[in-house]
VMD Tcl script that builds the backbone (N, CA, C; Angstrom):
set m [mol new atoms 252]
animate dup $m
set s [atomselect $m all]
$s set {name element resname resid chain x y z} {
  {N N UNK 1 A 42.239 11.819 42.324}
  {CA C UNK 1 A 42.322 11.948 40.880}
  {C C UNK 1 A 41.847 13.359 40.522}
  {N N UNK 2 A 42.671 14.088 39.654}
  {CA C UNK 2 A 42.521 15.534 39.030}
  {C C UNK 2 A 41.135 15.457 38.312}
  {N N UNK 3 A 40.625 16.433 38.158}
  {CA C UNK 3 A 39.701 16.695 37.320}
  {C C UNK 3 A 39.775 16.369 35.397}
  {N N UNK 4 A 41.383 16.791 35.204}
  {CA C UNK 4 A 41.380 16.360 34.470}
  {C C UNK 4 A 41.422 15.030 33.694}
  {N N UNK 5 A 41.673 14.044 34.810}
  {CA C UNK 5 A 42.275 12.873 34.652}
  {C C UNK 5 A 40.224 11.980 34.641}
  {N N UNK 6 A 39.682 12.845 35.513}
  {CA C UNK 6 A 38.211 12.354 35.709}
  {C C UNK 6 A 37.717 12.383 33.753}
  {N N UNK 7 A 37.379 13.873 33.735}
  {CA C UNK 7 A 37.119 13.979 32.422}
  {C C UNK 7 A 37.830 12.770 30.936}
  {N N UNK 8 A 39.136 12.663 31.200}
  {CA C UNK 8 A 39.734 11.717 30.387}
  {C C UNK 8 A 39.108 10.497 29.991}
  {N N UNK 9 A 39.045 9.887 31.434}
  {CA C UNK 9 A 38.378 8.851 31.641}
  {C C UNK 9 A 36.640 8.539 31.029}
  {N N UNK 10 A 36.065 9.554 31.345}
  {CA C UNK 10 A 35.026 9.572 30.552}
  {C C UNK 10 A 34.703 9.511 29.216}
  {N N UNK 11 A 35.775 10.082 28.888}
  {CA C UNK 11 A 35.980 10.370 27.128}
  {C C UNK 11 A 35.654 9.238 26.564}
  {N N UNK 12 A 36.739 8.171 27.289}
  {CA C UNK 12 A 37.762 6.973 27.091}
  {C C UNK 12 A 36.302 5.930 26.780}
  {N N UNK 13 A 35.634 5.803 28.160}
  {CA C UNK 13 A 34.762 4.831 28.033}
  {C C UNK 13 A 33.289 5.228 27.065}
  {N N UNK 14 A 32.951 6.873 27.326}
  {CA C UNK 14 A 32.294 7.243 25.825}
  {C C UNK 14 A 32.798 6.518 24.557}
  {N N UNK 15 A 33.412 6.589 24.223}
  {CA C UNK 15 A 34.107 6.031 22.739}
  {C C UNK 15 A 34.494 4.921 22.947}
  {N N UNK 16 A 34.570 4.080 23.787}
  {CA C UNK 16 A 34.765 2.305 23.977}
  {C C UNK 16 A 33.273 2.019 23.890}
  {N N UNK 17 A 32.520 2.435 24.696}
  {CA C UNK 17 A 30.897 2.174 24.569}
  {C C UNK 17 A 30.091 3.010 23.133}
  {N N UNK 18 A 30.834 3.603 22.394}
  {CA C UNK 18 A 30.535 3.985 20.806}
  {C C UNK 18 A 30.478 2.666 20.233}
  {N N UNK 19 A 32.211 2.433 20.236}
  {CA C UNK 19 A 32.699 1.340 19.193}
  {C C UNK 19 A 32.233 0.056 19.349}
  {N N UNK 20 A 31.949 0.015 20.866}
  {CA C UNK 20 A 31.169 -1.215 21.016}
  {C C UNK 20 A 30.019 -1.615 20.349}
  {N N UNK 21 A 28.910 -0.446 20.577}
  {CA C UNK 21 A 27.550 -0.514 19.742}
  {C C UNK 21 A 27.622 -0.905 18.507}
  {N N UNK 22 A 28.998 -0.171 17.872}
  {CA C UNK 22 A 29.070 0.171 16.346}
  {C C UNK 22 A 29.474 -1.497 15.787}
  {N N UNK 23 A 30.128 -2.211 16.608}
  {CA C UNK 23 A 30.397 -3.891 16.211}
  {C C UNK 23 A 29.157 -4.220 16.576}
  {N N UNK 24 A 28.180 -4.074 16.851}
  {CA C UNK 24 A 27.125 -4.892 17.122}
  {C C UNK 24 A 27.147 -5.462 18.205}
  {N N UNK 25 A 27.798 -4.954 19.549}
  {CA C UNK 25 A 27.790 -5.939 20.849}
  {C C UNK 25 A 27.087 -4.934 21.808}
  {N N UNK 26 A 26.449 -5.665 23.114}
  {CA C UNK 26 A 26.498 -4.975 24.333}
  {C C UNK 26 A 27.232 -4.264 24.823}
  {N N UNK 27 A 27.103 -3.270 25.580}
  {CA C UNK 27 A 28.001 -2.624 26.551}
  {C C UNK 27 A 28.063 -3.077 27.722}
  {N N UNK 28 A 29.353 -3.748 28.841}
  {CA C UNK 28 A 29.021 -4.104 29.795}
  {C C UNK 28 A 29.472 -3.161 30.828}
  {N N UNK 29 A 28.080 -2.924 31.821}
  {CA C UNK 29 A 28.439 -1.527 32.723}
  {C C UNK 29 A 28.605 -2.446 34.289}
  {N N UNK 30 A 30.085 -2.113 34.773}
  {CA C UNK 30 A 29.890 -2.640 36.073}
  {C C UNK 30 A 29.673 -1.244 36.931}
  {N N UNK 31 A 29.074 -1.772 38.404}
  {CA C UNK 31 A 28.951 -0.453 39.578}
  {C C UNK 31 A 29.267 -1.600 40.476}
  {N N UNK 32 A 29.958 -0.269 41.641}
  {CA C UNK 32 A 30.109 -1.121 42.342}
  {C C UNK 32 A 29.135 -1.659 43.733}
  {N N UNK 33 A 27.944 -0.881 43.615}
  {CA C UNK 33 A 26.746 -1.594 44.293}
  {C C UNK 33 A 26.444 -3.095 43.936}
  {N N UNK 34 A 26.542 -3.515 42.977}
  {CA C UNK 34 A 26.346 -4.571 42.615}
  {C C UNK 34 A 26.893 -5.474 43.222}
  {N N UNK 35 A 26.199 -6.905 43.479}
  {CA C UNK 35 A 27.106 -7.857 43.791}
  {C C UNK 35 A 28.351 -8.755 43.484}
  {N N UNK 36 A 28.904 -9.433 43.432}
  {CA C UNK 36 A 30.070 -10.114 42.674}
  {C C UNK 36 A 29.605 -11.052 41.598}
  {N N UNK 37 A 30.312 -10.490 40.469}
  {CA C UNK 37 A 29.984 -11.201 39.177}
  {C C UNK 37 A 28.526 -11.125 38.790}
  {N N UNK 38 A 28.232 -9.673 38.720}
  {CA C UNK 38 A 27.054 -9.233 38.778}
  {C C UNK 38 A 27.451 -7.813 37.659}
  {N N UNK 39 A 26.805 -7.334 36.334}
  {CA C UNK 39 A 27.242 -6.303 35.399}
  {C C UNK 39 A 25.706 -6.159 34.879}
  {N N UNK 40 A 25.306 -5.400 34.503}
  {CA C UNK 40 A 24.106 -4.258 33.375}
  {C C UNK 40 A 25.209 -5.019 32.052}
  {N N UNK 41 A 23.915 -4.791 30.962}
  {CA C UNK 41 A 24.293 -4.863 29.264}
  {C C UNK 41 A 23.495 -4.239 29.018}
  {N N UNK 42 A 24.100 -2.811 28.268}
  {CA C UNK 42 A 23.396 -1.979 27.856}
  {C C UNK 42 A 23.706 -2.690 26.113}
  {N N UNK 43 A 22.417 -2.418 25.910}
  {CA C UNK 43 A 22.054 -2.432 24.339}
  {C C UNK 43 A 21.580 -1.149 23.202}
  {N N UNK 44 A 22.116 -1.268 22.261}
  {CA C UNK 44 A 22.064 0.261 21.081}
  {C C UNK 44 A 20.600 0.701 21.119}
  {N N UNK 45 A 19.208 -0.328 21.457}
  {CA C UNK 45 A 17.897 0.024 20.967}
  {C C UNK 45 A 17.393 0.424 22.791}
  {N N UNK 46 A 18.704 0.825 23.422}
  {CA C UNK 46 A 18.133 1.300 24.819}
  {C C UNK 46 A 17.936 0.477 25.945}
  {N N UNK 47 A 18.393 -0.946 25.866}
  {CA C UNK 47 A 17.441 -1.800 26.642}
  {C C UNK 47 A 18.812 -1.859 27.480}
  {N N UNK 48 A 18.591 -2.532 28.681}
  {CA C UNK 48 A 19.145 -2.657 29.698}
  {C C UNK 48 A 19.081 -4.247 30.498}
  {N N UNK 49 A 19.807 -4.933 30.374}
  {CA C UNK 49 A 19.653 -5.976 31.275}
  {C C UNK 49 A 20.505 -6.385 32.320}
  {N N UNK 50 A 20.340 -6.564 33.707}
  {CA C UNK 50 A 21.173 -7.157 34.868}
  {C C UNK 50 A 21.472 -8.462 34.958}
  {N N UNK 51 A 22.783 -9.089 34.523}
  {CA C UNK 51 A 23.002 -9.858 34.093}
  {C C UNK 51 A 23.941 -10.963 35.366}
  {N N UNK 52 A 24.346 -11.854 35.244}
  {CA C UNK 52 A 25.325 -12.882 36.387}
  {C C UNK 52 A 25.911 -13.576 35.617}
  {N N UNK 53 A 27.189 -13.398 36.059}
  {CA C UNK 53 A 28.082 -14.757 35.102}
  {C C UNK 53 A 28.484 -15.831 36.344}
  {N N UNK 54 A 27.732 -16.913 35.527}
  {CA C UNK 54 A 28.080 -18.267 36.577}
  {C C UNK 54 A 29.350 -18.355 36.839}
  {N N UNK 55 A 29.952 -17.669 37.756}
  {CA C UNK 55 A 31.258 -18.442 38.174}
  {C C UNK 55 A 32.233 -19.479 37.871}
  {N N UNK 56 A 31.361 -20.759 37.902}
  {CA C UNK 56 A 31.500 -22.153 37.445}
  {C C UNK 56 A 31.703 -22.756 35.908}
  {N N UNK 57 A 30.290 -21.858 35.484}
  {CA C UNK 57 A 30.730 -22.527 34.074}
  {C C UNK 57 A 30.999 -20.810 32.927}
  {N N UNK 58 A 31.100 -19.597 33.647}
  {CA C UNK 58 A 30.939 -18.687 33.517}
  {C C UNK 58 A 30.203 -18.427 31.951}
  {N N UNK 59 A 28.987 -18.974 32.546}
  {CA C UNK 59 A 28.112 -18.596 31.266}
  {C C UNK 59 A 26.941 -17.233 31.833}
  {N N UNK 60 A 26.799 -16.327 31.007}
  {CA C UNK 60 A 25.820 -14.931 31.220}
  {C C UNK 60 A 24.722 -15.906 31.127}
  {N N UNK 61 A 23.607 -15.076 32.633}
  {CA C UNK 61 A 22.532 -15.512 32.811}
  {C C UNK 61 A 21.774 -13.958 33.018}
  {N N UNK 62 A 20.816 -13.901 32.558}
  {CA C UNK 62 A 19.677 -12.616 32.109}
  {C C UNK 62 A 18.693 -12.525 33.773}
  {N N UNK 63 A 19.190 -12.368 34.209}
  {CA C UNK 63 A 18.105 -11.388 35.610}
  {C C UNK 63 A 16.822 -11.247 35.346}
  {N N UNK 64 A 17.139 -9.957 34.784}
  {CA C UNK 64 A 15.719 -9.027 34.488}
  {C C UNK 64 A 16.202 -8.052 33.083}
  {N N UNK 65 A 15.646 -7.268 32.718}
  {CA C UNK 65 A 15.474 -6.425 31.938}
  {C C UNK 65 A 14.694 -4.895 33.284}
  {N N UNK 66 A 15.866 -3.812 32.803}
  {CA C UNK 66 A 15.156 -2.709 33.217}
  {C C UNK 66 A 14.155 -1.945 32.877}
  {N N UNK 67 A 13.420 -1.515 33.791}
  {CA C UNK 67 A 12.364 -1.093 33.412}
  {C C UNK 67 A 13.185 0.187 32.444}
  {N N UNK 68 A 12.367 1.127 31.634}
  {CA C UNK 68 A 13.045 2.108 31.089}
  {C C UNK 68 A 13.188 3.559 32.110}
  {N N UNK 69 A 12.567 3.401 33.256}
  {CA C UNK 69 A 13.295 4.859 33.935}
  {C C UNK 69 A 14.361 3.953 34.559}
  {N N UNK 70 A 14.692 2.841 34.730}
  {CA C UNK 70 A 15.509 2.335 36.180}
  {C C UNK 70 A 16.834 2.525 34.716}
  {N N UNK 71 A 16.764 2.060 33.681}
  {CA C UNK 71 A 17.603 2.385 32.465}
  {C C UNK 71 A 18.050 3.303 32.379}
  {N N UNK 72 A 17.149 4.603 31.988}
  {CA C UNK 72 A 17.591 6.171 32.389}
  {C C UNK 72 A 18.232 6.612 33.415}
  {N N UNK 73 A 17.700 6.103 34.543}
  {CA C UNK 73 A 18.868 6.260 35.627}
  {C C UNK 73 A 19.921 6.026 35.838}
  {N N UNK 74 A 20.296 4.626 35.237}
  {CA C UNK 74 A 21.838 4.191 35.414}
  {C C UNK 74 A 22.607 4.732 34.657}
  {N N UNK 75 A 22.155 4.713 32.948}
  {CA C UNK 75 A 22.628 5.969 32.476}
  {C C UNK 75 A 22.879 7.481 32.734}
  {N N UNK 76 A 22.094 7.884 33.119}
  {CA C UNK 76 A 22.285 9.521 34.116}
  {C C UNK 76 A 23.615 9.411 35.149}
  {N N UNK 77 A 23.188 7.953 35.830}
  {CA C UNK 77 A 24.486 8.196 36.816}
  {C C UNK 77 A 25.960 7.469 36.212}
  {N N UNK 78 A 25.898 7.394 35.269}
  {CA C UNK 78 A 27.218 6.547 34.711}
  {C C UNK 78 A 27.555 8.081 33.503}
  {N N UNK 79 A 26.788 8.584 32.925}
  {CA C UNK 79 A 26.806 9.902 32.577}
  {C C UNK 79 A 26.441 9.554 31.119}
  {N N UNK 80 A 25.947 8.752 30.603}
  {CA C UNK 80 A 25.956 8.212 29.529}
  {C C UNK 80 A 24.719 8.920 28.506}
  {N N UNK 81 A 24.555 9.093 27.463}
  {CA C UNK 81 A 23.219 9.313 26.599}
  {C C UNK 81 A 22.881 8.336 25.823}
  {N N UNK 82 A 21.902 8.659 25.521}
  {CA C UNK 82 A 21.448 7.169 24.696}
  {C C UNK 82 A 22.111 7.501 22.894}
  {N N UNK 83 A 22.782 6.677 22.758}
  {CA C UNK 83 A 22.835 6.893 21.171}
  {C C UNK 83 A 22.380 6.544 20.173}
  {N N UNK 84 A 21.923 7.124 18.938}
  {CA C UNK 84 A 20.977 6.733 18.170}
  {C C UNK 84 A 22.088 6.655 16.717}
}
mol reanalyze $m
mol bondsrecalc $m
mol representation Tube
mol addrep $m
């Protein structure tokens, strides 16, 4: 993938993860370290949670909550800023 096509992409999910905040929902960040059916919800007031969707009855189940550097980090590496 071109550089330019990288940059695009970023744009794309910048402003999907805007509009998201702006309805009042989570952002859901997948990586692919993670396990299967395994996503982060980033939230507008910064917070971060590692989340599992039951398979079965695919209902979201809450992990943990990130600490706030392990937060900063995933953001840093997803390229993200916090928006206020």
């Amino acid at each position: 993938m071109d550089r330019n096509h990288q940059d695009y992409g970023r744009y794309v999910v910048r402003k999907l993860r805007e509009e998201t905040f702006r309805e009042g929902h989570p952002f859901m960040i997948y990586q692919d370290e993670l396990p299967d059916y395994h996503f982060y919800y980033e939230y507008l007031d910064g917070k971060i949670h590692l989340m599992y969707m039951d398979e079965h009855t695919e209902e979201f189940i809450l992990i943990r909550e990130l600490s706030k550097e392990e937060a900063d980090q995933l953001r840093h590496r997803c390229k993200f800023e916090i928006i206020k």
